[in-house]
C-alpha positions as a Markdown table, in Angstrom:
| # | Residue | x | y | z |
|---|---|---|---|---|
| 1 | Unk | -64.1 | 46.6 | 50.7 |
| 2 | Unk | -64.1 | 50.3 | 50.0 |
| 3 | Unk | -60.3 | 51.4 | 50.4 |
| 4 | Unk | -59.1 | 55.6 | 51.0 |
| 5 | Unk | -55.9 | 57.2 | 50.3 |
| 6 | Unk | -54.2 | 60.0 | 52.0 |
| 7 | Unk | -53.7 | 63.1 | 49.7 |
| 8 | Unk | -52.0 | 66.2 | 49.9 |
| 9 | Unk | -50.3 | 69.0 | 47.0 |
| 10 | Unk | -48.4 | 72.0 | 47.0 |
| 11 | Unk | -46.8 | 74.4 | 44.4 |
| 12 | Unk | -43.4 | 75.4 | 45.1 |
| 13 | Unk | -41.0 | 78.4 | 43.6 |
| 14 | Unk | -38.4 | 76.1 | 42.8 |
| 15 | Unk | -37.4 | 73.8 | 39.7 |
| 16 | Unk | -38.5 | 70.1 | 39.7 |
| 17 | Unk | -34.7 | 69.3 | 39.8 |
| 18 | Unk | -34.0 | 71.1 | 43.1 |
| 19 | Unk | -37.7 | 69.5 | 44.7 |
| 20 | Unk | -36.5 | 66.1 | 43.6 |
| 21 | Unk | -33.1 | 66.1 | 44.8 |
| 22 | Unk | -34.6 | 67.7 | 48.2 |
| 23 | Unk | -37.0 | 64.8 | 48.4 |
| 24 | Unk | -34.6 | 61.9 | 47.7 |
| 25 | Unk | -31.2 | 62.8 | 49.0 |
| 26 | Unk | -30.9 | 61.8 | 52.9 |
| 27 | Unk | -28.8 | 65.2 | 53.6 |
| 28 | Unk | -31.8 | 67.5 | 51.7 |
| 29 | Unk | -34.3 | 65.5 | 54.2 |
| 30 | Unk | -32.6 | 66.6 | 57.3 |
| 31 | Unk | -32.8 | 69.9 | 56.6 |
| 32 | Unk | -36.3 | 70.0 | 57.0 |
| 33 | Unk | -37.9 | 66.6 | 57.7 |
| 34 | Unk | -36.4 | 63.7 | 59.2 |
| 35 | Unk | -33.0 | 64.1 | 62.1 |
| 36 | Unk | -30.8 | 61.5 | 59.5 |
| 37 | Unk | -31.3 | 58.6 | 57.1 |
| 38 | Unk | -28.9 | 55.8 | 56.3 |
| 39 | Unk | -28.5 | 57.1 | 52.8 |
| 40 | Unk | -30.7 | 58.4 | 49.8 |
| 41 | Unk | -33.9 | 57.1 | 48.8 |
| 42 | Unk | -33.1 | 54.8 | 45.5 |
| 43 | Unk | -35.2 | 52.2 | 43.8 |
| 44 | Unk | -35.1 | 48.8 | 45.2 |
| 45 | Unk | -32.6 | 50.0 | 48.7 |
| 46 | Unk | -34.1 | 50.0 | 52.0 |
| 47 | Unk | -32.7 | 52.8 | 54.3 |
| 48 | Unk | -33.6 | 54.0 | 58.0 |
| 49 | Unk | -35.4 | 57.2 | 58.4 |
| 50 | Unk | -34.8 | 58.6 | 62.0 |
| 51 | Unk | -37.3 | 61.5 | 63.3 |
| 52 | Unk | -35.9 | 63.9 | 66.1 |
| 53 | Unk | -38.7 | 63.5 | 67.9 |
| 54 | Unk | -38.4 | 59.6 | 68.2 |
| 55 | Unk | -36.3 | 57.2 | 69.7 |
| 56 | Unk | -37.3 | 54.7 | 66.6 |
| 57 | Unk | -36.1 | 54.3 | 63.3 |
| 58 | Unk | -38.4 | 53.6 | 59.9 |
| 59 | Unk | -37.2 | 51.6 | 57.4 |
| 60 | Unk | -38.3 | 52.9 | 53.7 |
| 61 | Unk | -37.8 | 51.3 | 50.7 |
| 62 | Unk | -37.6 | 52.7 | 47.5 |
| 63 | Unk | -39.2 | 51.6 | 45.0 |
| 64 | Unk | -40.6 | 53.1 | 41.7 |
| 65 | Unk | -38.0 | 56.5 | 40.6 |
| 66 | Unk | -38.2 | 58.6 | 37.7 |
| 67 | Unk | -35.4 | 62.0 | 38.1 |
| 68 | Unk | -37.7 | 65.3 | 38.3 |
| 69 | Unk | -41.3 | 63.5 | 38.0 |
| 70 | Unk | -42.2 | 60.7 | 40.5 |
| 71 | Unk | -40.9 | 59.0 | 43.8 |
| 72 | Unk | -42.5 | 56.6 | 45.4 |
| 73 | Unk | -41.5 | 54.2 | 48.3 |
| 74 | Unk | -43.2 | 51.8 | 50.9 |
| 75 | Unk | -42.5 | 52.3 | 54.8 |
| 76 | Unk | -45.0 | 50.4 | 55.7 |
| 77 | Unk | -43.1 | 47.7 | 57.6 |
| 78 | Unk | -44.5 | 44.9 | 55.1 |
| 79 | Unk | -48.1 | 45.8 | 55.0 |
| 80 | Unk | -49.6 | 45.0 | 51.9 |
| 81 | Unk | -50.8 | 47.9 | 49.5 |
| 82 | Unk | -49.4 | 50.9 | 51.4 |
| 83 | Unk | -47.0 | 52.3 | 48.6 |
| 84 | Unk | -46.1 | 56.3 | 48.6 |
| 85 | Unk | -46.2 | 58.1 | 45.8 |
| 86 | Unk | -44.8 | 61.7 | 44.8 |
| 87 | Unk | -45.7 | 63.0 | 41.8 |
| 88 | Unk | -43.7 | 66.1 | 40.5 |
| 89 | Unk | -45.1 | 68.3 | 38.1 |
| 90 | Unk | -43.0 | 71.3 | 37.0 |
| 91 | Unk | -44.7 | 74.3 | 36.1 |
| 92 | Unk | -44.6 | 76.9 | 32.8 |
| 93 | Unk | -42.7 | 79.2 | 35.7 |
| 94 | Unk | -40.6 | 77.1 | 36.9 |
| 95 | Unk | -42.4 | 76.2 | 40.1 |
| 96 | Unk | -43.1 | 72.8 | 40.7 |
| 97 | Unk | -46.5 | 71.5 | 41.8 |
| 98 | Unk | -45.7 | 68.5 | 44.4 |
| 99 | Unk | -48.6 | 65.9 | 44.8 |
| 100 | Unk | -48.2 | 63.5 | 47.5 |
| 101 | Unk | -50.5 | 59.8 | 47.4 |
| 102 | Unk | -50.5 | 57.3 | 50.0 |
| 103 | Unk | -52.1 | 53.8 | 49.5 |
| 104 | Unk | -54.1 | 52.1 | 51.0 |
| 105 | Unk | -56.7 | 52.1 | 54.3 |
| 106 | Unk | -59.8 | 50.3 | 54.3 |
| 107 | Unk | -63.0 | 51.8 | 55.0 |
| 108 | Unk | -63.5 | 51.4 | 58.3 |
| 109 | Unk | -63.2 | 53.9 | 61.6 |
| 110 | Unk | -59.8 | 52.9 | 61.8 |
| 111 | Unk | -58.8 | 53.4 | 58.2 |
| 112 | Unk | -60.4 | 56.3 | 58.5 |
| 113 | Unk | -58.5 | 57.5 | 61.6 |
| 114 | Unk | -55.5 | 56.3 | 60.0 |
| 115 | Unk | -56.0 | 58.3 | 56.6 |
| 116 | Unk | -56.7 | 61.3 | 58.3 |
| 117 | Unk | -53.5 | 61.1 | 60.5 |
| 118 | Unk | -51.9 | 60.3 | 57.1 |
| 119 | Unk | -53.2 | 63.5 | 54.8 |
| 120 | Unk | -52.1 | 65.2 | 57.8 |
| 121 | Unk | -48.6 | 64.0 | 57.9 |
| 122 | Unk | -48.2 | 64.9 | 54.3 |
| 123 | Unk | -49.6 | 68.4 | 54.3 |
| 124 | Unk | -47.2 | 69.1 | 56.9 |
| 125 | Unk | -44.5 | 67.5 | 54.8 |
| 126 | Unk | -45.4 | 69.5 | 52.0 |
| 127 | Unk | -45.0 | 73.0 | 53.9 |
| 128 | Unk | -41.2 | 71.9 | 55.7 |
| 129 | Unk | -40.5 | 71.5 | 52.2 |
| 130 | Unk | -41.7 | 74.5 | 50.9 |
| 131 | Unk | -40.7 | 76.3 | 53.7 |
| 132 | Unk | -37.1 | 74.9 | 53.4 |
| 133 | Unk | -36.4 | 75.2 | 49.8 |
| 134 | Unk | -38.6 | 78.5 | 49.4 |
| 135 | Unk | -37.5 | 80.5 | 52.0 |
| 136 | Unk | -34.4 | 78.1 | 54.0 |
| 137 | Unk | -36.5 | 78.0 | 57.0 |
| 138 | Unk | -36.8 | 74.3 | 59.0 |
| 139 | Unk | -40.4 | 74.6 | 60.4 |
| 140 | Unk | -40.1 | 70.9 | 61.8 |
| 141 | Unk | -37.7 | 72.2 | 64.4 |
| 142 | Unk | -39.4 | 71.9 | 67.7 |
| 143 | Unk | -42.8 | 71.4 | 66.2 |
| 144 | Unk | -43.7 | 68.3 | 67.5 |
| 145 | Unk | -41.6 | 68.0 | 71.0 |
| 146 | Unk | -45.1 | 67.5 | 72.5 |
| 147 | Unk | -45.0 | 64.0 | 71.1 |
| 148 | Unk | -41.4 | 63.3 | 72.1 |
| 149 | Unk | -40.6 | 59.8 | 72.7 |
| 150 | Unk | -37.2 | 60.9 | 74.6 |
């Protein structure tokens, strides 16, 4: 079977030092993604991502890390095939262009639903991060109270 990812990129005006540590470090995170985690993402250490909008916890476990190029991590919650990846790219300028993969739905209406919400997810991702580390502004905040579990 056929099989989609979820795809989304960004430049930033920052160094591929300051994106990375933003992305992997569980205090950058809060600051415009997720409420907490249990500690920074790290190869082969599972930690608990908690959204403010939900009463649950992820865990996400880190996998693959290279410093200033590439992240990836699977919070799947043991499905097979469903790895993150984050590939950094910095730029002549010193922006950095941020390219975000997820693996991987099967062809069918409900992989399809499901890579949609996915692309989604990142693209939004990608602009509280930009947002945070361009201009210090936290777009997340209150942005998704309609969806509230509390």
């Amino acid at each position: 079977m056929e099989k989609l990812t979820a795809k989304a990129s960004i430049q930033i005006q920052q160094d591929a030092q300051k994106v990375f540590t933003a992305i992997v470090s569980a205090q950058g995170m809060s600051n415009y993604f997720i409420a907490s985690a249990t500690g920074d993402l790290e190869k082969n250490r599972i930690v608990e991502w908690k959204f403010p909008e939900f009463d649950e916890v992820f865990p996400v476990e880190g996998k693959e890390i290279k410093p200033n190029e590439y992240i990836s991590f699977d919070w799947s919650g043991g499905e097979v095939n469903k790895l993150v990846e984050i590939f950094l790219n910095e730029q002549p300028d010193g922006s950095t262009v941020v390219k975000v993969v997820e693996h991987e739905m099967d062809k069918t209406d409900e992989g399809i639903k499901q890579m949609m919400q996915q692309t989604e997810g990142w693209a939004n991702f990608l602009a509280c991060l930009k947002a945070y580390l361009d201009h210090g502004i936290n777009l997340r905040k209150g942005a998704f109270a309609f969806m509230s579990t509390k």
